[in-house]
Structure formats: C-alpha cells, structure tokens
C-alpha positions as CSV (number, residue, x, y, z in Angstrom):
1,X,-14.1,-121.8,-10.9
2,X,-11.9,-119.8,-13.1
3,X,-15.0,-118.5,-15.3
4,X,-16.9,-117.0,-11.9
5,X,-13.5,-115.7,-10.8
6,X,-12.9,-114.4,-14.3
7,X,-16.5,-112.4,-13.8
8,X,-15.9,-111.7,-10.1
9,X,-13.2,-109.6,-11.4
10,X,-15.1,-108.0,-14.5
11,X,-17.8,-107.0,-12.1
12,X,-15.3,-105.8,-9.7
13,X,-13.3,-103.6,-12.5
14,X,-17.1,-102.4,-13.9
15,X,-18.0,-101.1,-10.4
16,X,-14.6,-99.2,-10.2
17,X,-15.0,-97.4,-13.7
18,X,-18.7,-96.7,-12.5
19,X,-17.9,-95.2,-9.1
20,X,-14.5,-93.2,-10.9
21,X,-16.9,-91.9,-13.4
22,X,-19.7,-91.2,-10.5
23,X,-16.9,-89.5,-8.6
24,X,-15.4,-87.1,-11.4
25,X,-19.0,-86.2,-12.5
26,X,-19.6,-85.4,-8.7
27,X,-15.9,-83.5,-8.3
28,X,-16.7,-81.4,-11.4
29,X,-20.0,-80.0,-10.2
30,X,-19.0,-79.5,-6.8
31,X,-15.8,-77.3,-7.9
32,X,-17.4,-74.1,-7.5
33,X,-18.2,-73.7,-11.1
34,X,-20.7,-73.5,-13.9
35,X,-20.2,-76.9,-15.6
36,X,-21.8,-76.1,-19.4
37,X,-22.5,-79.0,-22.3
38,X,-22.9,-77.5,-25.8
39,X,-23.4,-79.2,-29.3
40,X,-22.2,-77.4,-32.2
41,X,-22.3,-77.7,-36.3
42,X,-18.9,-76.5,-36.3
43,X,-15.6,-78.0,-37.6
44,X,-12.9,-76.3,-35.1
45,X,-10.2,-78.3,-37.5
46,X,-11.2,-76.4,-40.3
47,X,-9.5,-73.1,-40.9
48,X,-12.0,-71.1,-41.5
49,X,-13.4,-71.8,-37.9
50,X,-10.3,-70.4,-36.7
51,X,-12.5,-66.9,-35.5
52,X,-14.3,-69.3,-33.5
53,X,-11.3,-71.0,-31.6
54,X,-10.1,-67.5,-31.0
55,X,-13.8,-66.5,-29.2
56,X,-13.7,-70.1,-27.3
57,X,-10.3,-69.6,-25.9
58,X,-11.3,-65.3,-25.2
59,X,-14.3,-66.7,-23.3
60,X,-12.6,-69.4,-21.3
61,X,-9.8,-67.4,-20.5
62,X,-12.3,-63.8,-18.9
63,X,-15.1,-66.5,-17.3
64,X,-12.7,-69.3,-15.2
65,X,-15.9,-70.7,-13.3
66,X,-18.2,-71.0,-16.6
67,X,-16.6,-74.5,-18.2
68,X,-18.4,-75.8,-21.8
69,X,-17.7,-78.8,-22.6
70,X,-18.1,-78.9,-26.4
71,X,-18.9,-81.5,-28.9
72,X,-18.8,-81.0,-32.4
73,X,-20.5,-82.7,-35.8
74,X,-21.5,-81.2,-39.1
75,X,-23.3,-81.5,-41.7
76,X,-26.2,-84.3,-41.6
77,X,-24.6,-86.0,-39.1
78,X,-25.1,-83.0,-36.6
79,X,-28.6,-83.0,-37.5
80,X,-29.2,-86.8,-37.3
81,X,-27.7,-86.9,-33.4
82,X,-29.5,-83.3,-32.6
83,X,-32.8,-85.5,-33.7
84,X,-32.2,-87.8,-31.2
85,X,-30.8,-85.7,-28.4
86,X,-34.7,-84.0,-29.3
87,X,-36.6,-87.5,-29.3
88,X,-35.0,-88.6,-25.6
89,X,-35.1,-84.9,-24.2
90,X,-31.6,-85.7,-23.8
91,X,-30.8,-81.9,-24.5
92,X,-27.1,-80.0,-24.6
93,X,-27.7,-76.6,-22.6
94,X,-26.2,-74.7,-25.9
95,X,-26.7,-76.0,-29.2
96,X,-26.4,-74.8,-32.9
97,X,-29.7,-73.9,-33.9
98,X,-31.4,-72.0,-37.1
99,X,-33.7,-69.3,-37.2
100,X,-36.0,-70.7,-39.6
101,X,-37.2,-74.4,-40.1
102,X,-34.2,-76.2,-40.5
103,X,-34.2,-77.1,-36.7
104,X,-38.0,-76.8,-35.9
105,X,-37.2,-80.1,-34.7
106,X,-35.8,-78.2,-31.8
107,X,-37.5,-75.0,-31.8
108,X,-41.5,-76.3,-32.8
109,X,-40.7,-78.9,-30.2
110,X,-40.5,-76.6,-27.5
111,X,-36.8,-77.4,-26.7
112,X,-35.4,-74.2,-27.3
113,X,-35.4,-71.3,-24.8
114,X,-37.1,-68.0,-26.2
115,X,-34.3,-65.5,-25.6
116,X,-36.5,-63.1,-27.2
117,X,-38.9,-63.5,-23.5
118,X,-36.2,-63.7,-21.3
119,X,-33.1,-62.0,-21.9
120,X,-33.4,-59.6,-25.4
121,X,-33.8,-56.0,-24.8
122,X,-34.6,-53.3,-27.3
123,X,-31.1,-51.8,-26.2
124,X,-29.2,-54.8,-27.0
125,X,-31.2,-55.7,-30.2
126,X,-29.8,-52.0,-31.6
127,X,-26.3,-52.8,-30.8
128,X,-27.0,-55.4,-34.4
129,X,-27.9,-54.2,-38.2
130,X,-32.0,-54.4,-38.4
131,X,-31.5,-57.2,-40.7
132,X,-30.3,-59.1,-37.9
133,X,-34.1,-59.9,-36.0
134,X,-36.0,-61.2,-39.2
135,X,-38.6,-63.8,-38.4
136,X,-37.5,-66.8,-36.2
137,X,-40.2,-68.8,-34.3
138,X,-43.6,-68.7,-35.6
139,X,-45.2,-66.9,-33.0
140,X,-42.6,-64.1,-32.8
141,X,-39.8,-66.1,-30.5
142,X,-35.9,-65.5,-30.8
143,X,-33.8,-68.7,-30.2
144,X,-30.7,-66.9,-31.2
145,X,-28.6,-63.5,-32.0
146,X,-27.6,-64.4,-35.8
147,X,-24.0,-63.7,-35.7
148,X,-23.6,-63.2,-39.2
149,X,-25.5,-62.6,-42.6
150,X,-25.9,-65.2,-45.9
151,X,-26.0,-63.0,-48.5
152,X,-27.3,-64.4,-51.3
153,X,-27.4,-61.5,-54.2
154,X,-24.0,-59.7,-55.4
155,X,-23.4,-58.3,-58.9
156,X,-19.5,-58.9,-59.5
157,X,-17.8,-56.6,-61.8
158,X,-14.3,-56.4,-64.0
159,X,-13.7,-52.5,-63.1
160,X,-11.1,-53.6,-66.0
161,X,-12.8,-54.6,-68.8
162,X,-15.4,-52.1,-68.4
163,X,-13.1,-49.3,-68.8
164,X,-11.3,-51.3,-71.6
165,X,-14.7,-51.5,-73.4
166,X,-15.9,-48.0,-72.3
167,X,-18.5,-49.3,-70.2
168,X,-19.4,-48.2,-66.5
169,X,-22.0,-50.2,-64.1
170,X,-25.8,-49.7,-65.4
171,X,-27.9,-47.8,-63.0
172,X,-31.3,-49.6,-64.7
173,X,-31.9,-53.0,-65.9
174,X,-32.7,-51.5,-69.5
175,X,-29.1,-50.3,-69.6
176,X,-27.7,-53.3,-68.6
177,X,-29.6,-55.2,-71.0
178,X,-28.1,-52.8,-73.6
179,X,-24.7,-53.4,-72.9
180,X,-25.2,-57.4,-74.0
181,X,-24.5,-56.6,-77.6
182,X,-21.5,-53.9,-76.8
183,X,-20.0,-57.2,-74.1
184,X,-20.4,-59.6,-76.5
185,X,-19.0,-57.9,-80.4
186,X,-15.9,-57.6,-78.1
187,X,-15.7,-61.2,-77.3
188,X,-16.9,-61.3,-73.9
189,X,-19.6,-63.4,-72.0
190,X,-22.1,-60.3,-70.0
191,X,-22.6,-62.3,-67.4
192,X,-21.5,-65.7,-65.4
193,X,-23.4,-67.3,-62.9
194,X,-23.0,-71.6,-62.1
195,X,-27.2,-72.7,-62.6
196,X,-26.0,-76.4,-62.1
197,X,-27.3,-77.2,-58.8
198,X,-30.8,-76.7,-58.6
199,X,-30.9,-73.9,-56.1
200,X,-28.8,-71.3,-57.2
201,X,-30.8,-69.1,-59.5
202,X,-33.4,-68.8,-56.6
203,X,-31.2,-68.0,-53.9
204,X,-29.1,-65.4,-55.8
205,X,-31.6,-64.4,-58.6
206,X,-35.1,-64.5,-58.2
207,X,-35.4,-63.8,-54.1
208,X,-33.8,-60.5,-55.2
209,X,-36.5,-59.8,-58.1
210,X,-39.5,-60.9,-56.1
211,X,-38.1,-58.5,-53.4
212,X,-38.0,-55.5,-55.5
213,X,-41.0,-56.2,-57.8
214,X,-43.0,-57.1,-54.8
215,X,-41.4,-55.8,-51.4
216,X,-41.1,-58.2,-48.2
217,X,-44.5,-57.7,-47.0
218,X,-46.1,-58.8,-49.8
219,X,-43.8,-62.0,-50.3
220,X,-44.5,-62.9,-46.7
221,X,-48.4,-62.6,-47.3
222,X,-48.0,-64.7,-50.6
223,X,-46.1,-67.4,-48.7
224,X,-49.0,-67.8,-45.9
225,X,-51.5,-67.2,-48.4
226,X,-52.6,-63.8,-46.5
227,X,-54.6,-61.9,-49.2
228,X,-51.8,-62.3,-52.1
229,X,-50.1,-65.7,-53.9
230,X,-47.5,-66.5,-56.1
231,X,-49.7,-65.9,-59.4
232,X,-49.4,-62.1,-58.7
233,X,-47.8,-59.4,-60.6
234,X,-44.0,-59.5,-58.7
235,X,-43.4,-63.2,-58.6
236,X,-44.9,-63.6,-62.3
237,X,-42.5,-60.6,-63.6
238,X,-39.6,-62.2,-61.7
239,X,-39.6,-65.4,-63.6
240,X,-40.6,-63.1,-67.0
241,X,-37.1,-61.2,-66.2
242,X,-35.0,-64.1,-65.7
243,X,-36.7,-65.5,-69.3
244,X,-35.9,-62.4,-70.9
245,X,-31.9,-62.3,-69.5
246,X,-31.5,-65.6,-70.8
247,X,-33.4,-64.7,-73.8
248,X,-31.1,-61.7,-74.3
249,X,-27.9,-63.4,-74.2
250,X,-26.8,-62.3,-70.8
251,X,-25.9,-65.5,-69.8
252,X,-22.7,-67.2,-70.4
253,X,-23.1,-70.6,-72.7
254,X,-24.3,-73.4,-70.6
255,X,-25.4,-71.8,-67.5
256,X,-27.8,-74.3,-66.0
257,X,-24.6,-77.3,-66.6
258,X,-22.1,-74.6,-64.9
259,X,-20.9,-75.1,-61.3
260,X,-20.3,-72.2,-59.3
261,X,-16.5,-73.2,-59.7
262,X,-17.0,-73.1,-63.5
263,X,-18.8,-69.7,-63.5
264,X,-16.3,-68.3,-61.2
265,X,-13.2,-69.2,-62.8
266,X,-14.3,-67.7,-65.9
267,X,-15.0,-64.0,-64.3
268,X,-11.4,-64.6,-62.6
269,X,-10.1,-65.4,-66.2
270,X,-11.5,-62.3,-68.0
271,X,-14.0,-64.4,-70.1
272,X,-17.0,-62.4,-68.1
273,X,-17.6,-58.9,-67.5
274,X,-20.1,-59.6,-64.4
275,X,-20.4,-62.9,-61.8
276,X,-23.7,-63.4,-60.3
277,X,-22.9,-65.0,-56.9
278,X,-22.9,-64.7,-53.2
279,X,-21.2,-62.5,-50.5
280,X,-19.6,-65.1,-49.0
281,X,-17.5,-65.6,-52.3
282,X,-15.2,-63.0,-51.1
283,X,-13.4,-65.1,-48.7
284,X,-12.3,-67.3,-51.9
285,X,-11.7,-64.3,-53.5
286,X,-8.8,-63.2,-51.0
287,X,-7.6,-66.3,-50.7
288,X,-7.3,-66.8,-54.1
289,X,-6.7,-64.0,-56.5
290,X,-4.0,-61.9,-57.3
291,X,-4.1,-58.4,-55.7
292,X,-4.3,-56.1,-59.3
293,X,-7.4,-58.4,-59.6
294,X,-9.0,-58.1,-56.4
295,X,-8.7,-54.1,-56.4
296,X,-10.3,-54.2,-59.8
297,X,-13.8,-55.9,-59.1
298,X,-16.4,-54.5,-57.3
299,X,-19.7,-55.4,-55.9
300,X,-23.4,-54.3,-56.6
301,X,-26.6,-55.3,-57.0
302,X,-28.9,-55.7,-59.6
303,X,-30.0,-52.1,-61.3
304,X,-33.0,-50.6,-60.8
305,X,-36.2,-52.0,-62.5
306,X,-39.5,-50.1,-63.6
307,X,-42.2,-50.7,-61.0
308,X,-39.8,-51.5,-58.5
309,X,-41.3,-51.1,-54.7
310,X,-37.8,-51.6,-52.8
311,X,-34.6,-50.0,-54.5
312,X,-30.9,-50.6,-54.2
313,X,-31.6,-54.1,-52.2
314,X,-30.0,-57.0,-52.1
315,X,-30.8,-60.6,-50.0
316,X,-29.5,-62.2,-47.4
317,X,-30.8,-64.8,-44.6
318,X,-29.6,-64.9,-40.7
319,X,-26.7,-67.4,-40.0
320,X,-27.2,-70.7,-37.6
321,X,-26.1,-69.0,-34.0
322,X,-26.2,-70.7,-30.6
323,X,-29.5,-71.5,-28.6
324,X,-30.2,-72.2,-24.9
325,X,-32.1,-75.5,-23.7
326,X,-35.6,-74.7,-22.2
327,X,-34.5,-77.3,-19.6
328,X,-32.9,-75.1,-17.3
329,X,-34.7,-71.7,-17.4
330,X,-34.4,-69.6,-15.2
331,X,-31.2,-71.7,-13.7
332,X,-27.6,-70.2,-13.2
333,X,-26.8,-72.7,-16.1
334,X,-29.1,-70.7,-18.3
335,X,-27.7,-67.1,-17.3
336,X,-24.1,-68.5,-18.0
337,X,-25.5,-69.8,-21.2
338,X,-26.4,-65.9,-22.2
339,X,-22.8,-64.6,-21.5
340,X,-21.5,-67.0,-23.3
341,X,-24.0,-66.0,-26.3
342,X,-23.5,-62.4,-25.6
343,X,-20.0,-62.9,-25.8
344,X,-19.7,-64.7,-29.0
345,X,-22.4,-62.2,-31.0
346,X,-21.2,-59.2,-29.1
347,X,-18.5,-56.8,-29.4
348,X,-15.9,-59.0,-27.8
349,X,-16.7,-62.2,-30.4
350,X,-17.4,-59.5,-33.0
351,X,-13.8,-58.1,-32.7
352,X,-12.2,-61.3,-33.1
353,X,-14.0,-62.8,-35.6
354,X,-13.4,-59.8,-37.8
355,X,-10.1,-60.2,-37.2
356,X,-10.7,-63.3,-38.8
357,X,-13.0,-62.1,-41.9
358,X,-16.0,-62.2,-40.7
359,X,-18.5,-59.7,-41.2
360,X,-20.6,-59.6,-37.8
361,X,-23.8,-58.7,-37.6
362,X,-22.9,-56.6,-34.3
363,X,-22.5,-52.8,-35.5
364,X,-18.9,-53.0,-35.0
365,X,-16.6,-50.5,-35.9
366,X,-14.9,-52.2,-39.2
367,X,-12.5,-48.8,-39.4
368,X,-10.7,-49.8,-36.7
369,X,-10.3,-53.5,-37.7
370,X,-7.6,-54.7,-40.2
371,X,-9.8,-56.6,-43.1
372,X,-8.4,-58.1,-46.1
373,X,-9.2,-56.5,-49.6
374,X,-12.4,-58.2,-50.5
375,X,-13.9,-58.7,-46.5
376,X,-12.9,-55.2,-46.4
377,X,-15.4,-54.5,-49.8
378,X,-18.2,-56.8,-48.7
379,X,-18.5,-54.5,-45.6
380,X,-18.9,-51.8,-47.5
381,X,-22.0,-53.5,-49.1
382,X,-23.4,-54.8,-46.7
383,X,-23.6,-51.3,-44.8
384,X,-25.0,-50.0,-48.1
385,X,-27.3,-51.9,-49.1
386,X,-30.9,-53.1,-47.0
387,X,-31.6,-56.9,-47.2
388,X,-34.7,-58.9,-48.6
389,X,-35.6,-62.2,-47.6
390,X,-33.9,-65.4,-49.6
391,X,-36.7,-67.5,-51.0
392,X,-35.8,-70.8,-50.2
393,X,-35.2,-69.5,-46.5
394,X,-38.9,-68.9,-45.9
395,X,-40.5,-71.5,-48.2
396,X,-41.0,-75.2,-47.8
397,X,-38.1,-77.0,-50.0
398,X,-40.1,-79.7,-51.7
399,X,-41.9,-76.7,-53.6
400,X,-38.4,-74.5,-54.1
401,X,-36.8,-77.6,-55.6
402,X,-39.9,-78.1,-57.8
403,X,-39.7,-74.1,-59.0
404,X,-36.0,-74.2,-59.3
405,X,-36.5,-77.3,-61.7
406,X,-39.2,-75.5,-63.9
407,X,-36.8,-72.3,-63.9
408,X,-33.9,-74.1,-65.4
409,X,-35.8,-75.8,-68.0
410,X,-37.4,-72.2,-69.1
411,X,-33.7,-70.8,-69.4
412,X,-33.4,-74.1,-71.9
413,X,-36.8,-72.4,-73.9
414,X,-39.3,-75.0,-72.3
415,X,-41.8,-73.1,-70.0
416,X,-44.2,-70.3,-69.5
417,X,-43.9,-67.9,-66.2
418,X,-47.2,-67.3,-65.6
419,X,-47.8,-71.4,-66.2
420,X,-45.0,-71.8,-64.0
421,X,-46.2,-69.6,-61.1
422,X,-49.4,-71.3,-61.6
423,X,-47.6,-74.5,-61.2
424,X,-46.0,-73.1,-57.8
425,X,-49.3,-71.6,-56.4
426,X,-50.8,-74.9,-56.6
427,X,-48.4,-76.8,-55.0
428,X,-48.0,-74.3,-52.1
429,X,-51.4,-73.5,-51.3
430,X,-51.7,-77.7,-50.8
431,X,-48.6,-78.5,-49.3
432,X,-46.0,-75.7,-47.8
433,X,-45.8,-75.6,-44.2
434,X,-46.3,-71.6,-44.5
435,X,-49.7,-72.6,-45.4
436,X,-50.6,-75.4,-43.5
C-alpha cells in the first residue's frame, strides 16, 4: 500500500514538473517575442571572450523582443554534441560553424542556411576586406560573415639588434639569406620558429611559398587536380626553399623539437633577430612584454623571391563565425537570426570587439579606436598586405600531416623535395576530399 502510494505521488510530482515545464515553454513563446537557441564554440569565462560578452549584452540590450538562449562548449566536445544535434536534426537556430570542412558535417549535410542566397548583398559584402568571402561551401554557398582573420605568416623583427648589427629588413630572400653569416659571427640565432608540432611549418611557412611561387589560382587547381598538381614548379621550389633555409643556418638549433613557447621566448630574450609565427601572437605580445620591447619589433613578411607570381603577400584563413539553421528559412526566427549576425560581424560588434583587440574583418575605422601597441601594428599589416590561402585550410589533413612529417625530417637532412611532392601527389590524387 505504501509502495503504490509512494508511486501515486512520484507520478503526481512527474506530471507537475511536465505541465510547469509545458507551461513556461508555452509562456515564453507566447510573450510577444523572438525566442532564439544558439550553440557556440565559445568559452564566455575566458578573458579573451570578453569582446564577445560585450556584443551579447549590446545586442540584448538594442533588440528586447529577440531573446538567444545560448549554450556553450569548446573544443572536441562542441564538435562531438554539434554531431549529434546533426544526426537527430535536433538543430540550434544559430550555431558556430566553419567556412571550410571542419563542419561539413553541418554544412555538406544540408543543415546550414546559405546566407550567401538569401540575405548577402554585394553592398554589404564591401562593407568587409576581400579576403573576407574566400571559398566556403563547395558549390559557391556562404554559411557565415568570418568575423575575423587567422593569419598564419608574420616575419617578427628586433628593430634593436638590427640597428646594433647594422642591419635593416631584407627586401629579397637572397639578402636575407646573406645576413645568416653577419646574425650569426655576432652571436645571434637569424631566425626562430617552434617546428615541434607537426603543423606549424605548413601553416606559417610553406602556404606562404606555395602562394607566391605559384599564386592562389594555381594552388586551388593543384588541390582539385584541375590541369596542375603538387609535382609542379611552385610547390616543388617551396619545399627546395625551406631545405635550403635550414641548410643555410637560418634556423635556430633544434627547430623541429622547439615549441612555439620555446621559439618565442628566445626572440623576446634577444637570442633571435627574426620570429617566424602568427598574427595572432600579438595578443601575447601585449600582454606580455615590456613596452621598450614591443615598440621595437615589427612585422613583415617574407622578402621577395625570384619568379615570384604574387608579391608582398602573406596568409591567412577566415575565422569560425555564426550560421543560421535551414530549419526555419524564410521564418521571423531566421530574419532575427541575421540581425543578430549582422550585428556581431558589423560595425556595431566590430566597434566593440576592437575595443577588445580584435582585428575585424569589417572595414572599420581602427583610427578612431584605442588599440594596444602590438593589435595596433597587426592592423597595420593586415591593411598592407593581400592574403593567400593557408594550406592545411583547403587540403584534407591525413595528407597535410603526412607532408608536414616528411618536411621535418628533410630539415633533419633526410628527404628529397621533388621525392617528397611526389610522395604528396600520390597520396592526394587517391585520397583528399578536393579530389574525390
């Protein structure tokens, strides 16, 4: 008797919960407002996501009736819930999503709303730098507005040492690789760059040779196998280059067993005249170094090379930015979806996240915005400079990790270029989505 009373009052208590929760869900959408749920690869406790707490709060505070309920994950643990939200059509109406194929499992799926169709216009694609609409969907779609650039290829300089050893920045490649013998009688390491993980001399490195050896067009027709491959003259040059710099003594001992950290820390402690990195390293820059320092390096790109079909370039790949669900196109959900996006990418979320030391890829007016020393520097650069594609942003990564192997072990004196793009040819042409 006391167990089916027991139960009588579970079932009553479940019922309760059920018709609470029935009743809230019902209250919320009947309130008059757009009721929005999003899914982000975004870590709002961390402070360097504090731009994007600023844009949330802006957006809640000029659109009362528009309310997104946000839920947050990073890493692989976003993409291992965003794989299932896919698999049960179970789909947030705004979601993190990539330009490329690290959420195909969205976008190839059909799940993501082509903005490019329904809401881009040539007017608001010039309000962003043209390096902002590089290839997205296959067929031509936009499933976001990038609000930011990876770049992948800065030359760091000591202005410092090289007026101390009567040096200035080489304007060719020939030059610089004169100045190796000059770097080093004075006791300094030409260049630093951290080789340890088996990606970085692609992404910050060779995408930046291929692109001025070959040009984009041609890398994009040697990834899809349209009339040129990775056995041609620019890629084959690129890994000759990178043999020769290592050859040369350009490198710092033990590059491919350096960490970025390690490479870093010894430009920062005047071991290195030059720092192969990224752009984004100038947020650690700020934060970290003192301000004689900071004033003193600046930031190129690699010198000009003979044969060169692209000059002054450097690299740089589209940031993850916010997509809508195809689920409710052509709903009021879906046009509150764009404000919110417009918002964010726009001048509004622009401002702010500047603010915040962000370069946007919105053609915002950076003059008027208070930057610190180094943001303030990579703005500079990136208005400067046009951007080539990053190579492990368009090619499969089973191959990339395969090249990136081969590449370290011909910086240790074990491989052949021309045997190695051999060795890469093959593999693509048999296996690399771009081909396929």
């Amino acid at each position: 008797m006391r167990k089916s009373i027991a139960l009588l009052l579970i079932v009553s208590l479940l019922s309760v919960s059920v018709v609470f929760a029935a009743g809230t869900k019902e209250s919320s959408s009947s309130d008059g407002k757009i009721h929005l749920r999003s899914y982000m690869q975004i870590e709002p406790t961390n402070s360097q996501y504090a731009g994007h707490n600023a844009i949330m709060a802006g957006f809640a505070e000029k659109y009362p009736d528009i309310i997104i309920d946000t839920e947050y994950a990073s890493g692989e643990a976003f993409h291992q819930k965003f794989q299932a939200m896919a698999a049960s059509k179970q789909m947030p109406d705004i979601f993190t999503v990539y330009g490329g194929a690290r959420t195909a499992y969205i976008t190839e799926a059909g799940l993501a709303l082509d903005i490019g169709k329904e809401y881009l216009t040539d007017d608001i694609k010039n309000q962003y730098s043209s390096a902002t609409w590089g290839t997205q969907g296959t067929n031509g779609e936009y499933w976001m507005i990038p609000p930011s650039l990876a770049v992948c290829h800065v030359v760091y300089s000591n202005d410092q040492l090289l007026e101390k050893l009567g040096l200035s920045f080489p304007a060719t490649y020939e030059e610089w690789l004169a100045q190796v013998s000059v770097i080093r009688s004075a006791g300094y390491y030409p260049v630093s760059m951290g080789n340890k993980d088996p990606w970085v001399v692609n992404s910050w490195l060779l995408s930046l040779l291929v692109d001025r050896l070959g040009g984009p067009d041609w890398f994009m027709k040697a990834a899809r196998g349209e009339g040129a491959s990775f056995t041609d003259t620019p890629f084959v040059r690129s890994l000759q280059i990178i043999k020769e710099m290592t050859e040369k003594g350009m490198f710092s001992p033990g590059v491919n067993q350096m960490s970025n950290t390690e490479a870093d820390q010894e430009f920062y402690q005047g071991k290195s005249v030059y720092l192969i990195d990224a752009g984004w390293r100038t947020s650690a820059m700020d934060k970290d170094l003192p301000s004689d320092l900071k004033e003193s390096i600046s930031m190129h790109v690699f010198p000009a090379l003979q044969g060169e079909v692209t000059t002054n370039t450097s690299t740089a790949t589209v940031s993850e930015g916010f997509g809508i669900s195809a689920s409710i196109k052509g709903t009021a959900k879906a046009d509150a979806a764009w404000k919110f996006i417009q918002y964010y990418n726009g001048q509004e979320g622009a401002s702010i996240r500047a603010q915040y030391g962000e370069v946007p890829t919105y053609k915002l007016d950076l003059s008027q915005v208070k930057m610190s020393t180094m943001q303030a520097k990579f703005a500079s650069f990136q208005s400067e400079h046009e951007m080539g594609y990053v190579f492990d942003a368009v090619m499969g990564g089973e191959g990339v990790s395969m090249l990136n192997e081969d590449i370290q072990a011909m910086m240790l004196g074990n491989g052949d270029p021309s045997e190695i793009a051999a060795d890469y040819e093959t593999f693509v042409s048999k296996n690399d989505f771009n081909r396929l």
